[in-house]
C-alpha positions in Angstrom: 0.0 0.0 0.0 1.1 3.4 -0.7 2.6 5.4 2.1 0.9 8.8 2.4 0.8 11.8 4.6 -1.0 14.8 4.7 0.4 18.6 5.3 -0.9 21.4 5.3 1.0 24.4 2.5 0.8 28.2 2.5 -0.4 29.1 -1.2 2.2 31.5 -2.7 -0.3 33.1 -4.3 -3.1 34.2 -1.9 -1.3 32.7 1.5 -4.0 30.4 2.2 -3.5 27.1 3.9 -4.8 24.2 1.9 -4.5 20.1 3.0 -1.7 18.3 0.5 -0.9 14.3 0.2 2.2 13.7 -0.3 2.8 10.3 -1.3 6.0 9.0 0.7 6.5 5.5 -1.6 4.3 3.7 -3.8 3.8 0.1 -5.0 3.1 0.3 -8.9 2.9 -3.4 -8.8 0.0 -3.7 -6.1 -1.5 0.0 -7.2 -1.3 0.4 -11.3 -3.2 3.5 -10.9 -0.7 5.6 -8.9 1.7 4.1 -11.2 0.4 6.0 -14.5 -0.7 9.4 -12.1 2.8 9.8 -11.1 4.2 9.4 -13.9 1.8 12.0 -15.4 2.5 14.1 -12.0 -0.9 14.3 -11.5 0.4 12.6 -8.2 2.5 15.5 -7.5 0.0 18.1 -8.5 -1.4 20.4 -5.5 -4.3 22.9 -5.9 -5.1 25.8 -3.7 -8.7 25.7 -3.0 -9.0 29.1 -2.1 -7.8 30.9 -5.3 -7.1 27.6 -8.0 -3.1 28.0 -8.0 -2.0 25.0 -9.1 2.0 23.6 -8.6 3.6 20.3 -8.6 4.9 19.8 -5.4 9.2 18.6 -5.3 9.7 16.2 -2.5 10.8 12.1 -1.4 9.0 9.4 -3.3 9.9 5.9 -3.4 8.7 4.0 -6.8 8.5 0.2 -5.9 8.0 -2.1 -9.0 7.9 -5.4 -7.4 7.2 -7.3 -11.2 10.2 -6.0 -13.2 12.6 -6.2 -9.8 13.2 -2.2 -9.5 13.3 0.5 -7.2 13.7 4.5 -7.7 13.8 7.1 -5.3 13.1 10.4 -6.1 15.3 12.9 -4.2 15.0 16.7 -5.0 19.0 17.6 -6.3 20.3 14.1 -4.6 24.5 14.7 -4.9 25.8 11.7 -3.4 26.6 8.0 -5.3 25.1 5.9 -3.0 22.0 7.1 -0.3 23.3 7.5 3.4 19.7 6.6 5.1 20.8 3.5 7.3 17.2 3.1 8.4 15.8 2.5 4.4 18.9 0.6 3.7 18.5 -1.9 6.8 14.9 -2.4 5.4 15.4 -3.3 2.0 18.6 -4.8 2.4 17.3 -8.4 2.5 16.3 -8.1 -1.3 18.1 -9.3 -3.4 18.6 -9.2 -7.2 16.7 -5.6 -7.3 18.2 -2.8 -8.9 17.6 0.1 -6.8 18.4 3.9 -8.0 18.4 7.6 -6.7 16.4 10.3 -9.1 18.3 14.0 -8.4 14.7 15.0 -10.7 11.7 14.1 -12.1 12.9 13.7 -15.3 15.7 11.2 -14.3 13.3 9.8 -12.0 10.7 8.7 -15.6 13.6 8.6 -17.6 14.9 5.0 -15.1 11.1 3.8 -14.6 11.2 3.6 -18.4 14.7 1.9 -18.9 13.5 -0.7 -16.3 10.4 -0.9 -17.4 11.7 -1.7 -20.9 14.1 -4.5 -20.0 17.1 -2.4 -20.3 20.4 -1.9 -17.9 20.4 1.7 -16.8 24.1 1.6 -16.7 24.3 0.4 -20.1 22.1 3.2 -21.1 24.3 5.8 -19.7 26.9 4.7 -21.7 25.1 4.8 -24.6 23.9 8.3 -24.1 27.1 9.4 -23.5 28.2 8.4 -26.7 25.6 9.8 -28.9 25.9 13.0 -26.5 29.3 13.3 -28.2 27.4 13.0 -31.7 24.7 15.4 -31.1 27.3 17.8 -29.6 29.7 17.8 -32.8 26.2 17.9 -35.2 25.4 21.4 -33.4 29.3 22.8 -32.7 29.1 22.1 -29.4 31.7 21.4 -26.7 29.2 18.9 -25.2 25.3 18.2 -24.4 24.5 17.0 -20.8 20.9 16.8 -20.6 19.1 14.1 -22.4 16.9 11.3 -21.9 16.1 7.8 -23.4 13.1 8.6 -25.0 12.5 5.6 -27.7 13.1 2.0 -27.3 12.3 -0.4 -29.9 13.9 -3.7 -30.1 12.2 -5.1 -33.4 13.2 -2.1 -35.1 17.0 -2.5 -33.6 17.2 0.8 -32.8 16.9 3.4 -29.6 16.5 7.0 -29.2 17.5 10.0 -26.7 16.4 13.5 -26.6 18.3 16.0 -25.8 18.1 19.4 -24.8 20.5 21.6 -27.2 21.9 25.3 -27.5 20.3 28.7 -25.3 16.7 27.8 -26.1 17.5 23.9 -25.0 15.5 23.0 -28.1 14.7 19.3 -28.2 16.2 17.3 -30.5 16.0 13.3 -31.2 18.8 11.3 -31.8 18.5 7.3 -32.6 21.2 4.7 -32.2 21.5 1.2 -33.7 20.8 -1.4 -30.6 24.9 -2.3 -31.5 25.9 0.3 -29.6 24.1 -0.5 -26.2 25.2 -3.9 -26.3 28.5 -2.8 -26.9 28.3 -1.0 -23.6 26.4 -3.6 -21.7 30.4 -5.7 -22.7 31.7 -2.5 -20.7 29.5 -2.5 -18.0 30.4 -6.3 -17.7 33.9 -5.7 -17.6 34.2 -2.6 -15.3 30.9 -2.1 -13.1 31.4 -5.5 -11.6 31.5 -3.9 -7.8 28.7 -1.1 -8.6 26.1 -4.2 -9.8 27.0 -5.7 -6.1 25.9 -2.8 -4.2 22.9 -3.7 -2.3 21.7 0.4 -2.1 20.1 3.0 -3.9 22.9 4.6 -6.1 22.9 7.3 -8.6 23.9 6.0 -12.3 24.1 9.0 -14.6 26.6 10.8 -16.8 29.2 11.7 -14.3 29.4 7.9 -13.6 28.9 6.9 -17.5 32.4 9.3 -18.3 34.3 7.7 -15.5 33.4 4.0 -16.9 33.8 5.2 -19.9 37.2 6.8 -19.4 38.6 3.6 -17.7 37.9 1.1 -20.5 39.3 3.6 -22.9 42.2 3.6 -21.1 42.3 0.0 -20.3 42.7 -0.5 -24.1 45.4 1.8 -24.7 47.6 0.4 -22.5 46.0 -3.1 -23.5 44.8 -4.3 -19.6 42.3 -6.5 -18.7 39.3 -5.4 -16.3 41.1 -7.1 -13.1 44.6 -5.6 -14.3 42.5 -2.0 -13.7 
């Protein structure tokens, strides 16, 4: 069942105090419903009933998908690798073979419910992304593009695609990769993330990690190591 709390918020607009539920965590095996609202942030939506302002409310919320073995917690502008919340950890530690993840945003937070969701490795992903980052970023004369998402999956069609957010106006633009490419880095991830796949707690796969991978198996074959040499 979902865990949900109610508190009361000062409108910015007219000041009045109007009753919020704030959804802690939510099962989107047991619940399907919440599963689709929160991905469409109606979840997260909060109305004044004095004077109609609407806003989607930024806090904690912990996405259990028991069926496809994932977890993602949402943390507003989370900066660490790996969660320091010894009271969650000690309660989900027992579960094994469950990929769990830390969302900085929303968008991070849709963009892994999606990857699991599909039957992909997030970390393979991230790769991936960062590679056709460097594509997109030499088609429009940049140094580089950090934002973008997967966006397209399609596995009978052999092909992927991420949109990114490009230039002053962070205009959207779709870029598609042959499937190749991901299973290239799924070999990387094989070779180098052996110790991240073991953690047992929610940790943050995204770019920053992606370029460190990245940079050690480029390295490892320049000087021609193996994985356990690195």
């Amino acid at each position: 069942m979902a865990n949900v709390v109610v508190k009361k918020i000062a409108c910015p607009k007219c000041s009045e105090t109007t009753d919020a539920k704030l959804f802690m965590s939510i099962n989107a095996t047991n619940e399907p419903t919440l599963r689709g609202d929160v991905l469409d942030e109606k979840l997260l939506k909060w109305r004044c009933s004095a004077c109609g302002y609407e806003a989607r409310l930024t806090y904690p919320l912990l996405y259990n998908d028991m069926k496809n073995r994932f977890m993602v917690y949402l943390i507003p502008e989370a900066d660490r690798f790996q969660l320091e919340d010894v009271e969650l950890e000690q309660k989900y530690e027992k579960l094994k073979g469950i990929r769990k993840r830390l969302a900085p945003d929303f968008n991070v937070f849709k963009e892994k419910v999606f990857i699991f969701e599909s039957g992909l490795d997030d970390m393979a992903v991230e790769i991936t992304k960062l590679v056709i980052s460097e594509i997109v970023a030499k088609k429009y004369g940049l140094k580089h593009v950090e934002e973008g998402y997967l966006s397209m999956y399609d596995r009978e069609q052999n092909t992927m695609g991420f949109t990114f957010f490009v230039g002053k106006e962070r205009e959207p633009y779709v870029q598609s990769a042959r499937l190749e490419i991901y299973g290239k880095s799924v070999g990387i991830v094989s070779e180098l993330a052996i110790k991240d796949k073991k953690i047992s707690g929610f940790i943050k796969i995204d770019r920053e990690w992606a370029e460190n991978v990245l940079y050690r198996y480029k390295r490892m074959k320049q000087l021609g190591k193996s994985a356990d040499e690195e």
